[in-house]
TORKOL-4160 file (C-alpha; in steps of 0.2 Angstrom, whole numbers, padded with zeros to 4 digits, m for minus):
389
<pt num="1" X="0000" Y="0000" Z="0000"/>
<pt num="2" X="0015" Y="0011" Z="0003"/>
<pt num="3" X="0019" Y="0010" Z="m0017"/>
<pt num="4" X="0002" Y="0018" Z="m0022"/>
<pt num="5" X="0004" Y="0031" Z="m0007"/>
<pt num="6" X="0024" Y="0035" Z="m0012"/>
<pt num="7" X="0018" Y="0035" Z="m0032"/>
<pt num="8" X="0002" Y="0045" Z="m0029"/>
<pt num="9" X="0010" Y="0057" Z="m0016"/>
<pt num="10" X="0024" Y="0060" Z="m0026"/>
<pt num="11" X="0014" Y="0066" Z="m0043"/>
<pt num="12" X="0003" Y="0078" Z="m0032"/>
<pt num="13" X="0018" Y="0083" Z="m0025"/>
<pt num="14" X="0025" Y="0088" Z="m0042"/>
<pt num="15" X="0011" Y="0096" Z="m0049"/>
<pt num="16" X="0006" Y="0105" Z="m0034"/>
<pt num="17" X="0023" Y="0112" Z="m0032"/>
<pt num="18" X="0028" Y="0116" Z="m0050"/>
<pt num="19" X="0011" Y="0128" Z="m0053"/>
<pt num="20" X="0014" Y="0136" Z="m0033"/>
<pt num="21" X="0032" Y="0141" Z="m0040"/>
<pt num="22" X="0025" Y="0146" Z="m0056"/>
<pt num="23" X="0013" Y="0158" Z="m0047"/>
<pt num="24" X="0027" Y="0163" Z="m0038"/>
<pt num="25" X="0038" Y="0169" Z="m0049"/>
<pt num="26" X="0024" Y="0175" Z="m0063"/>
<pt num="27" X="0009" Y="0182" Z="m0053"/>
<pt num="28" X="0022" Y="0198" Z="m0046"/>
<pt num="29" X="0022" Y="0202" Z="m0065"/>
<pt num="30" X="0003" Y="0205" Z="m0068"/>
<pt num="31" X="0001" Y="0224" Z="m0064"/>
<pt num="32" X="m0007" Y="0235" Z="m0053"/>
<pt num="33" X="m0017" Y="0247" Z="m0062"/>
<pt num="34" X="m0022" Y="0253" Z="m0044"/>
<pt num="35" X="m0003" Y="0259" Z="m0040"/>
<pt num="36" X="0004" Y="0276" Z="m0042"/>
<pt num="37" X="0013" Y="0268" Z="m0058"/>
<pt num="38" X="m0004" Y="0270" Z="m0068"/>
<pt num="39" X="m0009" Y="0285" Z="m0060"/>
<pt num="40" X="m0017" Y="0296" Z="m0075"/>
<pt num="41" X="m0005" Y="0307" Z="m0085"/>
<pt num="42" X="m0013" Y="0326" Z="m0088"/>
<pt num="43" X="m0017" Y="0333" Z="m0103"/>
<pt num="44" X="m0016" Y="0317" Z="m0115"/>
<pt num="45" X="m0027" Y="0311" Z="m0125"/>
<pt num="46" X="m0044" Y="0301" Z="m0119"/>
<pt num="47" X="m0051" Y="0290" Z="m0132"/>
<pt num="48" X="m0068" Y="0287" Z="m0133"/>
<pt num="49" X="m0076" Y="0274" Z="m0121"/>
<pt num="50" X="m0093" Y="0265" Z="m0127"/>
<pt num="51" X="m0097" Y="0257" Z="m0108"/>
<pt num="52" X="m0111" Y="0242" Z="m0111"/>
<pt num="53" X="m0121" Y="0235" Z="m0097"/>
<pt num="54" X="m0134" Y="0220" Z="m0100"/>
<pt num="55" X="m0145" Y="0218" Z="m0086"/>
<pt num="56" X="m0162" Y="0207" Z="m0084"/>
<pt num="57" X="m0170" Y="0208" Z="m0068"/>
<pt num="58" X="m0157" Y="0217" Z="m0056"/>
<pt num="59" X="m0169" Y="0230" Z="m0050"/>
<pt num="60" X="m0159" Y="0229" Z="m0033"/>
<pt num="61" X="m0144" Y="0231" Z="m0041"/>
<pt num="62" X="m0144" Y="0242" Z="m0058"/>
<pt num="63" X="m0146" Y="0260" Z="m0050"/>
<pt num="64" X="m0131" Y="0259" Z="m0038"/>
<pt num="65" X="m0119" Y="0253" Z="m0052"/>
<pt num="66" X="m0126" Y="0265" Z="m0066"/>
<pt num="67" X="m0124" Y="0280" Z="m0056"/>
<pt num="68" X="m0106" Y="0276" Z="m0052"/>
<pt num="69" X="m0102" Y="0274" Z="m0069"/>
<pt num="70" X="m0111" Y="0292" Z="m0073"/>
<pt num="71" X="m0099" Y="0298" Z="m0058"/>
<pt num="72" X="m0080" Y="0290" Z="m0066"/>
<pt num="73" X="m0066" Y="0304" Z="m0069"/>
<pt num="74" X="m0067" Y="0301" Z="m0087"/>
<pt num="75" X="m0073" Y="0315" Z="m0100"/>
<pt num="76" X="m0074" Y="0305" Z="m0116"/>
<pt num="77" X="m0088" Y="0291" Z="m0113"/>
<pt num="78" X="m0106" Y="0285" Z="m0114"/>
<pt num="79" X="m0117" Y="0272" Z="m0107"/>
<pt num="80" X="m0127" Y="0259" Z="m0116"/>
<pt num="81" X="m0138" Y="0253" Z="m0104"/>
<pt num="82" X="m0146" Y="0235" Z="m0112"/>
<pt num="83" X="m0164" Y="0230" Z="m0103"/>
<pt num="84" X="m0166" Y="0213" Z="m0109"/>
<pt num="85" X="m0181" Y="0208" Z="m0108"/>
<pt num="86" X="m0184" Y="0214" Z="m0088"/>
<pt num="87" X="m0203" Y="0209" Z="m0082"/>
<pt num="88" X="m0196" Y="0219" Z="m0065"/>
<pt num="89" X="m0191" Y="0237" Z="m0064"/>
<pt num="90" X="m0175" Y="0237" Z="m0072"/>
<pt num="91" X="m0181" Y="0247" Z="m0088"/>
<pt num="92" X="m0190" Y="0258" Z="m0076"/>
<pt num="93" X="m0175" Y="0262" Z="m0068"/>
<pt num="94" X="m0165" Y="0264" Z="m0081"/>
<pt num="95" X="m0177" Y="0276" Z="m0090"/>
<pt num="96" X="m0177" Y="0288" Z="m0073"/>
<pt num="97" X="m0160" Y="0290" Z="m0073"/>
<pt num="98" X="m0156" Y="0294" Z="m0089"/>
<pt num="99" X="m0172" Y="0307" Z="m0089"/>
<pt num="100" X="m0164" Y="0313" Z="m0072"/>
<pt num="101" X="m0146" Y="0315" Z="m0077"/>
<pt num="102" X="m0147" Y="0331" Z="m0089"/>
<pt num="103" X="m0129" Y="0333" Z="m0083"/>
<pt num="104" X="m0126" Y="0316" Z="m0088"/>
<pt num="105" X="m0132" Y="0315" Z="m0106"/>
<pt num="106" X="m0116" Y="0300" Z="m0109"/>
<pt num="107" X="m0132" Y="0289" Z="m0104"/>
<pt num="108" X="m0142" Y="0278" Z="m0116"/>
<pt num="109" X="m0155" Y="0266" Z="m0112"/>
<pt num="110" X="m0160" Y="0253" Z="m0126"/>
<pt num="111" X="m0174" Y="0240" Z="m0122"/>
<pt num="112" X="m0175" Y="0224" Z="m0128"/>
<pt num="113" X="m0192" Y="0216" Z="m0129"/>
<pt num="114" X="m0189" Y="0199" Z="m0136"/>
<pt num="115" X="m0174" Y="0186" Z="m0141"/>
<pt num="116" X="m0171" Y="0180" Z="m0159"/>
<pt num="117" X="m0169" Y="0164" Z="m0163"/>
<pt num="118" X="m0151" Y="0157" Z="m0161"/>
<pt num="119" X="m0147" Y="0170" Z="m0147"/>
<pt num="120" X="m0143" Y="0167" Z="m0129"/>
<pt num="121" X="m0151" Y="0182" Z="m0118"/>
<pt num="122" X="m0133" Y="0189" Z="m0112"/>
<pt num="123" X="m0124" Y="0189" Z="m0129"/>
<pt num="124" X="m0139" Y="0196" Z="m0140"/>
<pt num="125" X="m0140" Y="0210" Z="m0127"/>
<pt num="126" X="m0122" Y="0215" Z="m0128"/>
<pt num="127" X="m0120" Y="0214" Z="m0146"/>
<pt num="128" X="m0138" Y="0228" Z="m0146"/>
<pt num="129" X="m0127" Y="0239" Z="m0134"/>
<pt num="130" X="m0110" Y="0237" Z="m0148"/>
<pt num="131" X="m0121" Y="0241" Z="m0164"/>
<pt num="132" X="m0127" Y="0256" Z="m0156"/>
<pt num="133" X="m0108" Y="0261" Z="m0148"/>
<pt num="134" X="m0097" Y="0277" Z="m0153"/>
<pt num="135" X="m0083" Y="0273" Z="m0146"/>
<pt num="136" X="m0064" Y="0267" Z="m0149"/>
<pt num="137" X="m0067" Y="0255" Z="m0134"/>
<pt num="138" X="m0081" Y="0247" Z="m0129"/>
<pt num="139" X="m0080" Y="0239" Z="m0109"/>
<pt num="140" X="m0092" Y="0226" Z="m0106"/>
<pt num="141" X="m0097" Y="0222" Z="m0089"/>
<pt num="142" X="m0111" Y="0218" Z="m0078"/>
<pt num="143" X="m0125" Y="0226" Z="m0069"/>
<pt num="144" X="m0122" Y="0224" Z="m0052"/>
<pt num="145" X="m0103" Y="0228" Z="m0053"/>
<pt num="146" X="m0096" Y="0242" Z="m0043"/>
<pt num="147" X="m0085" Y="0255" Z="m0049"/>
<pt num="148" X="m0071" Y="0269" Z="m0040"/>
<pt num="149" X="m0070" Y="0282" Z="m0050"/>
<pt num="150" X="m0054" Y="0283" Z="m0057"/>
<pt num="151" X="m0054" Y="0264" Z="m0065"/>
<pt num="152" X="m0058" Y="0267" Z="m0084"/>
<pt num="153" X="m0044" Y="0283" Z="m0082"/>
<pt num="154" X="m0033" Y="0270" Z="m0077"/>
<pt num="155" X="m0038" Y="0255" Z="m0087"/>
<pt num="156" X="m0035" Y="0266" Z="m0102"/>
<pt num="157" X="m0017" Y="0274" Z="m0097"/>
<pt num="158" X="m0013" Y="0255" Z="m0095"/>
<pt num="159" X="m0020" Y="0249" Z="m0111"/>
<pt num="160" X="m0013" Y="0265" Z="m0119"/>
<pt num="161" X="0003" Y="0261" Z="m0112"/>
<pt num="162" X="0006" Y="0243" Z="m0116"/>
<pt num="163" X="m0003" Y="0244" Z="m0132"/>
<pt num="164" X="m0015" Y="0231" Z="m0125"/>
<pt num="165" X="m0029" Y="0227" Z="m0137"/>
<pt num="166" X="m0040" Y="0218" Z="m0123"/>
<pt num="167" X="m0038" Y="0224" Z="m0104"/>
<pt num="168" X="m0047" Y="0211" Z="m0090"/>
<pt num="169" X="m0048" Y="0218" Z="m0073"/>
<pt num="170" X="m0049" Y="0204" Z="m0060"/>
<pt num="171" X="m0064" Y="0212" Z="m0047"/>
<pt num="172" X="m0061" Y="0213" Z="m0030"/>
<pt num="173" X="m0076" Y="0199" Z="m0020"/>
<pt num="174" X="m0087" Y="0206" Z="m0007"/>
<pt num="175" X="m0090" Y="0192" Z="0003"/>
<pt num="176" X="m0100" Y="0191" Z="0020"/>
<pt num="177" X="m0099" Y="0174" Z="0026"/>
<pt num="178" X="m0086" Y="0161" Z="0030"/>
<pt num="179" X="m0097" Y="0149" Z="0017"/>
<pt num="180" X="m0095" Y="0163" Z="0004"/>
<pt num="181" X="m0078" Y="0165" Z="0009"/>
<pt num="182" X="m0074" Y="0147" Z="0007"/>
<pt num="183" X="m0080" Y="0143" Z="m0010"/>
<pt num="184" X="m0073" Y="0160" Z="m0018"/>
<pt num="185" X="m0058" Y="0155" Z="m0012"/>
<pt num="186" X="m0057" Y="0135" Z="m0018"/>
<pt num="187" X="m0066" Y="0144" Z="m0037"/>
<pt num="188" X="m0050" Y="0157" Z="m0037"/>
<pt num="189" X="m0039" Y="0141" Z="m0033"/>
<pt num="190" X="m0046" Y="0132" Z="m0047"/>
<pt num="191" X="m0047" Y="0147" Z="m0059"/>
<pt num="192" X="m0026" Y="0153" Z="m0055"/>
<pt num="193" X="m0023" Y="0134" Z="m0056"/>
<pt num="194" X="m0032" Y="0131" Z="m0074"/>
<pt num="195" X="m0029" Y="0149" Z="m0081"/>
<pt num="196" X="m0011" Y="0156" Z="m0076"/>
<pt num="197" X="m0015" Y="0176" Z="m0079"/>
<pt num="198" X="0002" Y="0177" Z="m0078"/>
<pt num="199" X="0006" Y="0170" Z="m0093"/>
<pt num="200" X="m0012" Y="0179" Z="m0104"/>
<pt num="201" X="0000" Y="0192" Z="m0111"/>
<pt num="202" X="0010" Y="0179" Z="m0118"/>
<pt num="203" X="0008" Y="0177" Z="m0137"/>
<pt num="204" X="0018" Y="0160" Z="m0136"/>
<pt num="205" X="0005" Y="0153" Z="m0123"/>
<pt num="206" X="m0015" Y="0147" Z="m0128"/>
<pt num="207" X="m0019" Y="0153" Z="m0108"/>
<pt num="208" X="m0031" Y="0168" Z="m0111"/>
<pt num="209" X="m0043" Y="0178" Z="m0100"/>
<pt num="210" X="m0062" Y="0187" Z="m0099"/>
<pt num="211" X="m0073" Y="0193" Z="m0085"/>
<pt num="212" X="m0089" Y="0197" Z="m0087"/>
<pt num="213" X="m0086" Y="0213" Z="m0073"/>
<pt num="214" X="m0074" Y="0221" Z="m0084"/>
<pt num="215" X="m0069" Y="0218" Z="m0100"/>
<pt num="216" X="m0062" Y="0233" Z="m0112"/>
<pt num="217" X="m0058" Y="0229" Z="m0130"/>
<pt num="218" X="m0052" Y="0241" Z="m0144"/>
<pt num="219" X="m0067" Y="0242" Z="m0156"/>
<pt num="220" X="m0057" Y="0237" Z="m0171"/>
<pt num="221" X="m0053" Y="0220" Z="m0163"/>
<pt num="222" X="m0070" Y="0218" Z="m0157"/>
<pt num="223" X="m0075" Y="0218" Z="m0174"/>
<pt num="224" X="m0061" Y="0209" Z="m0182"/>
<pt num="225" X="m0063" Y="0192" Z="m0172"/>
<pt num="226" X="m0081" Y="0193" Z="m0178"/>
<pt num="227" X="m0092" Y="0204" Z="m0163"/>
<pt num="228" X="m0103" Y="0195" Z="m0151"/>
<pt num="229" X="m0110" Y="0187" Z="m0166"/>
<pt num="230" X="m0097" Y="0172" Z="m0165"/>
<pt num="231" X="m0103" Y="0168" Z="m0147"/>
<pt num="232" X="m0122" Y="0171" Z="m0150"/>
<pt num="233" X="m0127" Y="0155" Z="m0141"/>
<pt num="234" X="m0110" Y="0153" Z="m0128"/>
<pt num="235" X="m0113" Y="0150" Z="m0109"/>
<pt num="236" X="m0097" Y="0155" Z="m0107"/>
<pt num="237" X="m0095" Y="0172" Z="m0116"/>
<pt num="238" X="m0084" Y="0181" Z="m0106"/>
<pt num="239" X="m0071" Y="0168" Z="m0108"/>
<pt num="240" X="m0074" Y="0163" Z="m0126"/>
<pt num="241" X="m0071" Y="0185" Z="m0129"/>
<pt num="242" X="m0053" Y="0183" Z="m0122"/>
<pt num="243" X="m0052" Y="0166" Z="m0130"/>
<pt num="244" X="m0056" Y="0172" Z="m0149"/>
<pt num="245" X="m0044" Y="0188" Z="m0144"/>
<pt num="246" X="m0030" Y="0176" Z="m0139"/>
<pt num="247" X="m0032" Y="0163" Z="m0154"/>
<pt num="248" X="m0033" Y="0180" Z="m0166"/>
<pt num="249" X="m0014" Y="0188" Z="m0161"/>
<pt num="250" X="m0022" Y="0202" Z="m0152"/>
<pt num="251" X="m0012" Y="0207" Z="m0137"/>
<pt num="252" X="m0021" Y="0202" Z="m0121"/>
<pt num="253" X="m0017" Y="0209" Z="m0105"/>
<pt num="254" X="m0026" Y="0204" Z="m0087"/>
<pt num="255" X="m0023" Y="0215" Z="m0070"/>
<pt num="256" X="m0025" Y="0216" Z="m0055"/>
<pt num="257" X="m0033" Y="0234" Z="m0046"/>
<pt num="258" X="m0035" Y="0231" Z="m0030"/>
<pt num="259" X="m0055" Y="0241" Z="m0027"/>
<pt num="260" X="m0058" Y="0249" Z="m0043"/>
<pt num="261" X="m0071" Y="0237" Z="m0046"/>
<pt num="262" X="m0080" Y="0226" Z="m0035"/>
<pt num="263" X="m0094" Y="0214" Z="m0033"/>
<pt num="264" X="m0103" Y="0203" Z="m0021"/>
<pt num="265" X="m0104" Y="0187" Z="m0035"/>
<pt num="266" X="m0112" Y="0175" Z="m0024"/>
<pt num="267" X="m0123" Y="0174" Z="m0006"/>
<pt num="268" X="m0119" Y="0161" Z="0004"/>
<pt num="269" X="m0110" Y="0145" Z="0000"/>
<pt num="270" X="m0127" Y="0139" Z="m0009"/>
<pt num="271" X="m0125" Y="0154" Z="m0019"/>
<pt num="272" X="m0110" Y="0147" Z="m0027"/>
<pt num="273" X="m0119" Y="0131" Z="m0030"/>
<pt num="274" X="m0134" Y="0141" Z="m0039"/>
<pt num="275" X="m0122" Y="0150" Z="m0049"/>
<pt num="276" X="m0112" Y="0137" Z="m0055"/>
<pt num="277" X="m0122" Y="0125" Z="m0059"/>
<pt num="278" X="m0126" Y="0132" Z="m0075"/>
<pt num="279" X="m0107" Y="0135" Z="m0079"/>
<pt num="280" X="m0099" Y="0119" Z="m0075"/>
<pt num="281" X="m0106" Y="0105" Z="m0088"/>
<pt num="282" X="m0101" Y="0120" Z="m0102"/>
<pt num="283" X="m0085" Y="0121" Z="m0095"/>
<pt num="284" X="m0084" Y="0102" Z="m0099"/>
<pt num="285" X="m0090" Y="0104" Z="m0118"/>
<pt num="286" X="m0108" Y="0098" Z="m0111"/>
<pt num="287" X="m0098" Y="0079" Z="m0112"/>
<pt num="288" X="m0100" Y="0066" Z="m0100"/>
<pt num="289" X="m0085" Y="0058" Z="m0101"/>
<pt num="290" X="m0074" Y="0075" Z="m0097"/>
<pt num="291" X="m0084" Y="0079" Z="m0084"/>
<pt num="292" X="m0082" Y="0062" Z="m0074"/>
<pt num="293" X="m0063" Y="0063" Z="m0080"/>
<pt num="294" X="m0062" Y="0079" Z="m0071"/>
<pt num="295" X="m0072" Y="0075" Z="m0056"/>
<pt num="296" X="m0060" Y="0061" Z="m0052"/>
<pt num="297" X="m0045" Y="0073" Z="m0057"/>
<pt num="298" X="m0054" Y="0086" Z="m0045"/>
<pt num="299" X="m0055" Y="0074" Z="m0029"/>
<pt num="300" X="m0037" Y="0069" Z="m0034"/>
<pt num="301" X="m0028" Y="0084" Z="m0033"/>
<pt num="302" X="m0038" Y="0091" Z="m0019"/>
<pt num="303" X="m0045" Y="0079" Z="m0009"/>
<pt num="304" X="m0032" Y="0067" Z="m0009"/>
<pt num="305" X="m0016" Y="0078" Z="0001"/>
<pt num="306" X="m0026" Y="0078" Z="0015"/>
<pt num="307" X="m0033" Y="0059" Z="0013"/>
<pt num="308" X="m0016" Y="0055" Z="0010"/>
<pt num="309" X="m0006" Y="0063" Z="0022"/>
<pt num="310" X="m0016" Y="0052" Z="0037"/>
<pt num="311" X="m0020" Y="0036" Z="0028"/>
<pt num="312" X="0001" Y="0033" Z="0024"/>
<pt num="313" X="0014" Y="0027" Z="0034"/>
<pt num="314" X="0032" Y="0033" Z="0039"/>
<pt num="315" X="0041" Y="0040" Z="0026"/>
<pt num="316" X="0028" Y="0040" Z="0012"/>
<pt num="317" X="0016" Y="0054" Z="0021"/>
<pt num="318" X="0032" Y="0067" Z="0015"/>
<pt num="319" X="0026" Y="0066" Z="m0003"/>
<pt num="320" X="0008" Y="0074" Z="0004"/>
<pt num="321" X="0014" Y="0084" Z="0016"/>
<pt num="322" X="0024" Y="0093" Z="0001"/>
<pt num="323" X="0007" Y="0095" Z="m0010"/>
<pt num="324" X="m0001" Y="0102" Z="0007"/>
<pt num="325" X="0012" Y="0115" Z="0010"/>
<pt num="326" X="0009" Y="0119" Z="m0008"/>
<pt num="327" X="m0008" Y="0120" Z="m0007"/>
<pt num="328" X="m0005" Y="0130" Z="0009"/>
<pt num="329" X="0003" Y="0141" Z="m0002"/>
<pt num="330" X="m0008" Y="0148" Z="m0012"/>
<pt num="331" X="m0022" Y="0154" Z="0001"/>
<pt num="332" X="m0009" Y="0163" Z="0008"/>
<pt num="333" X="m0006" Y="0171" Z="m0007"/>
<pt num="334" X="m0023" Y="0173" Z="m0011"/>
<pt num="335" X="m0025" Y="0181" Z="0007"/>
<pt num="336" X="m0014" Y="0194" Z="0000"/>
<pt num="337" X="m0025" Y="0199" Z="m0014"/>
<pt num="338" X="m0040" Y="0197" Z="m0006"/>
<pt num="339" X="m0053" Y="0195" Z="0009"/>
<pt num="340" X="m0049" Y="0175" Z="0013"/>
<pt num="341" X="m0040" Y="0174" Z="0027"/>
<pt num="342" X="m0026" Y="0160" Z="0025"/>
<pt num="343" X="m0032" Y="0148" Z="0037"/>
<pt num="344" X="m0047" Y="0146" Z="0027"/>
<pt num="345" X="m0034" Y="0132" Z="0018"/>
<pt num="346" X="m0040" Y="0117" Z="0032"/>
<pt num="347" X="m0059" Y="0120" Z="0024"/>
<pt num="348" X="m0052" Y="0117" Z="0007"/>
<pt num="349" X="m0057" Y="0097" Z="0007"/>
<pt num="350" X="m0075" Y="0104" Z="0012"/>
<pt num="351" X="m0077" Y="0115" Z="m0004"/>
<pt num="352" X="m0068" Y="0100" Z="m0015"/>
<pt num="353" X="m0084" Y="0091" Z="m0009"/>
<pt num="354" X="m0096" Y="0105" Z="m0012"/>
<pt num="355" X="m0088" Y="0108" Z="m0030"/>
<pt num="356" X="m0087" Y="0090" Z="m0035"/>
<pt num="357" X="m0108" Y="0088" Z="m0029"/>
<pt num="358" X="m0108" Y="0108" Z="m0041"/>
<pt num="359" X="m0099" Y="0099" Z="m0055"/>
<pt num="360" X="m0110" Y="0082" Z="m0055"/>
<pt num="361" X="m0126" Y="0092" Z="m0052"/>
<pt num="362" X="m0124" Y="0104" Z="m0068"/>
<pt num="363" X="m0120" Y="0087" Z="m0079"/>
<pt num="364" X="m0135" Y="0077" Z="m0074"/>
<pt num="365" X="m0150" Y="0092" Z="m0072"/>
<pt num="366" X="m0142" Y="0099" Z="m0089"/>
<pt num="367" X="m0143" Y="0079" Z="m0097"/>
<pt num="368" X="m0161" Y="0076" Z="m0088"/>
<pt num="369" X="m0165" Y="0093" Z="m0093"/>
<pt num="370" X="m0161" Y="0094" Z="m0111"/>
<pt num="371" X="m0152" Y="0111" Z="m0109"/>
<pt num="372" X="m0152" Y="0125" Z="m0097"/>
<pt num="373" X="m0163" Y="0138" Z="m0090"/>
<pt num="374" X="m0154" Y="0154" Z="m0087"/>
<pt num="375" X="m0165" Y="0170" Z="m0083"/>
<pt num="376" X="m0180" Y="0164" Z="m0084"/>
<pt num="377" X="m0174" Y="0157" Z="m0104"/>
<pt num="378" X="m0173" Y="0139" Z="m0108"/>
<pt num="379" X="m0160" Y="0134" Z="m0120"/>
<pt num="380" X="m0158" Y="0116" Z="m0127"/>
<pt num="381" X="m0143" Y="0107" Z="m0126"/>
<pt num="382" X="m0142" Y="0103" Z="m0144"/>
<pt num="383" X="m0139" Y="0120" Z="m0148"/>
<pt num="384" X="m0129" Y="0126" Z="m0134"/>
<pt num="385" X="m0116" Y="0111" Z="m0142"/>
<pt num="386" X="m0119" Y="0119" Z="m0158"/>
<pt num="387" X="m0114" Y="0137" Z="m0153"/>
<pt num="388" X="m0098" Y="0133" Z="m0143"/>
<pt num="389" X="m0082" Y="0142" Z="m0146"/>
């Protein structure tokens, strides 16, 4: 029993400690835009900014982030606000606002009042808000995002800078409870561990990056790799946007910004599980197969150190331990970047077990289902493999 302990210990131990010195040495190169380095240069010139924000039903949500985007420092702007398909007060809202911000005239609201065939909700909204956009960029984000007011100044000196085509911002999490707290953290452990940002800007890399809270493109690229036309039935269109920009040549650049923008993505640990569910199986190219590959590769890589580490005997518990310390690694450098304290690292086997039930729950209700049902919008399963990325 020792050999399978010594074999399996040692491989986590490999792959555990190869990405936590990759992070190491690669994450200290992802920038700041929140530093006094990108701090806004007088006197240059602003390009315009087209700012795009879909929402269905966030009534509790849309005025708060639609008045701090009519509040950034930046002189060169407009909002297109997209109601798609709201049966709340969102359109209402968004109506008062722009009749109640005559200083404010950067504000448009269109409404939306039914989908066309071979569209998903999301996409179909943010491709209305582009056709009807001025500007040289176009940000896309979400509708219950908030915004300091010096972010698109800064995203733009950055982008200007580097001659970035696509900028992401990674948001900072508002989080409330230790459940919410725990299952951001094991999703941002997964997300550094499957998508290294610090090697997006590398053209000799296929890693690339999209975030539905902020992602600025330069309208020209936009169009080139073919608008939100190409991902016009995508789950997963944030990510796909950085992924056709990546797979194009365009330069694509992820930061980091400290509170520019921020957002409370999910309440309570069953929050995560609500939100995820739809995501997951996509994530897996709706197959079966993939997905149980990765469930047993989930449990493995996670669940397994800390198994592993009591189960062995003498000299083979070393090969675990190594992975744990590894592991142990990365919440603290998380902690560094955000609200999840360290010690949060002895609850990581509970949120392996919560995402493995998130990962097998969004296979079988999206088999038995025959698709999905996001925003109220059912959308069949056959189509949504037809209209991957």
């Amino acid at each position: 029993m020792n050999y399978f302990h010594w074999i399996a210990g040692s491989i986590l131990a490999v792959i555990w400690a190869s990405r936590v010195l990759d992070a190491a040495f690669g994450m200290p190169r992802v920038a700041d835009i929140s530093s006094a380095e990108w701090d806004p240069k007088p006197n240059t010139p602003k390009p315009r900014v087209s700012i795009i924000v879909p929402a269905r039903n966030e009534e509790e949500h849309i005025q708060q982030t639609l008045r701090q985007l009519l509040a950034l420092d930046y002189d060169n702007y407009e909002v297109i606000a997209v109601n798609d398909r709201s049966t709340d007060r969102t359109g209402e809202i968004m109506d008062r606002m722009a009749g109640n911000a005559p200083g404010n005239p950067c504000l448009r609201v269109i409404h939306i009042s039914g989908l066309p065939i071979g569209w998903m909700g999301k996409p179909h909204a943010m491709w209305t808000g582009a056709n009807q956009a001025s500007g040289e960029w176009l940000l896309f984000t979400d509708a219950d995002v908030l915004f300091k007011p010096d972010v698109l100044s800064r995203a733009l000196t950055y982008a200007e800078s580097q001659r970035a085509d696509h900028v992401v911002l990674f948001p900072r999490m508002i989080m409330h409870s230790a459940g919410e707290r725990m299952m951001v953290a094991f999703f941002q452990t997964l997300f550094v561990f499957g998508h290294r940002p610090w090697k997006v800007a590398d053209s000799r890399t296929q890693d690339h990056m999209g975030i539905g809270a902020f992602n600025l493109i330069r309208r020209r690229v936009y169009d080139a790799i073919g608008t939100y036309q190409a991902l016009r039935f995508e789950v997963l269109d944030d990510m796909k946007l950085g992924k056709l920009v990546k797979n194009a040549g365009y330069a694509q650049h992820n930061v980091f910004g400290n509170d520019l923008i921020s957002l409370r993505w999910v309440t309570g640990a069953t929050g995560m599980v609500h939100n995820l569910t739809k995501n997951f199986f996509a994530i897996m190219s709706f197959q079966w197969p993939r997905t149980l590959a990765s469930l047993l590769m989930l449990l493995f890589l996670n669940l397994l150190p800390f198994l592993g580490v009591w189960l062995a005997h003498g000299w083979a518990r070393w090969p675990y331990a190594v992975a744990l310390i590894c592991v142990a690694g990365i919440y603290v450098g998380m902690s560094r970047l955000s609200d999840v304290p360290a010690y949060f690292f002895f609850l990581h086997p509970v949120s392996t077990v919560m995402f493995a039930y998130i990962l097998l729950r969004s296979m079988i209700l999206t088999l038995r289902q025959r698709g999905i049902f996001w925003r109220g919008t059912f959308y069949p399963l056959d189509e949504l493999r037809k209209g991957m990325v």
